[in-house]
Steps between C-alpha positions, in 0.01 A plus 500: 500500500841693468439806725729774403402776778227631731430836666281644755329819411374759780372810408687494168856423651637205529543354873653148419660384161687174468621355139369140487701322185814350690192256585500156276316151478690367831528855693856554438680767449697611195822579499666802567754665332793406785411122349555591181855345299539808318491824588376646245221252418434600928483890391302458159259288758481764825462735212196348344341358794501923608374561120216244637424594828409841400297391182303346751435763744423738212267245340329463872436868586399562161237250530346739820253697253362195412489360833302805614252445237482164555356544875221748442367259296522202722433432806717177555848510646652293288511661155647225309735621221428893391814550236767368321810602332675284219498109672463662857146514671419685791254424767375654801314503818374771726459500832186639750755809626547581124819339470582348129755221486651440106652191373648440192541189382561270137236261519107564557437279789202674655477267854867511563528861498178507720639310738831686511289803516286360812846400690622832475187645559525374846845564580386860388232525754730339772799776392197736536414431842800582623457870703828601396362432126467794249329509161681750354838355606705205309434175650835332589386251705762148477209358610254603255769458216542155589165398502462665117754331421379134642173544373660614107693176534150268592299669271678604177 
């Protein structure tokens, strides 16, 4: 599915964001710009790969108006995809607590994101139980980050 990023939403600030598209068909890495042969090919990419990370966070917390909308007028937790942006689709899920978790990904592939979404979901609630855990603070958990990052790589 190319996955570009996902966010977790709490009370309209985000607690957990982590950009997705270093991810490809056999869960490698791409390359950074210390492996680049030029330098100046390496700063055109850091450059652009900035240019894209924040295209994608804007396009994600834009997207929250119509995730709001979205859940008053369902009542599942999975909300499939809600909006798009040129050949970028965002979908989202929303948890019991009120939590909304935002992918956005390239390809409509409704199951895979579901079961990304369901992974996480449960890391969430784990992260949750925790007593030193705190909505309104940033979850930083290597833990938690991991396991986003294991289930983005089995899933999309």
């Amino acid at each position: 599915m190319g996955a570009l990023a996902f966010v977790i939403v709490c009370d309209g600030r985000p607690i957990f964001s982590e950009e997705l598209s270093g991810f490809r068909a056999f869960g490698s890495r791409r390359h950074s710009a210390a492996t680049g042969a030029n330098n100046k090919d390496s700063g055109a990419s850091v450059a652009k790969e900035n240019d894209s990370r924040h295209l994608h966070q804007f396009v994600l917390h834009a997207s929250l108006d119509v995730v709001s909308s979205h859940v008053w007028s369902s009542s599942a937790m999975h909300l499939k995809v809600v909006d798009s942006f040129n050949d970028m689709l965002v979908s989202a899920w929303r948890s019991a607590g009120g939590a909304m978790f935002l992918l956005l990904h390239e390809q409509q592939d409704d199951e895979g994101a579901k079961s990304f979404f369901r992974d996480v979901h449960d890391a969430y609630v784990c992260a949750s139980l925790n007593p030193f855990f705190r909505r309104d603070a940033q979850l930083t958990s290597g833990s938690f980050n991991a396991r986003v990052r294991a289930a983005a790589k089995r899933h999309l």
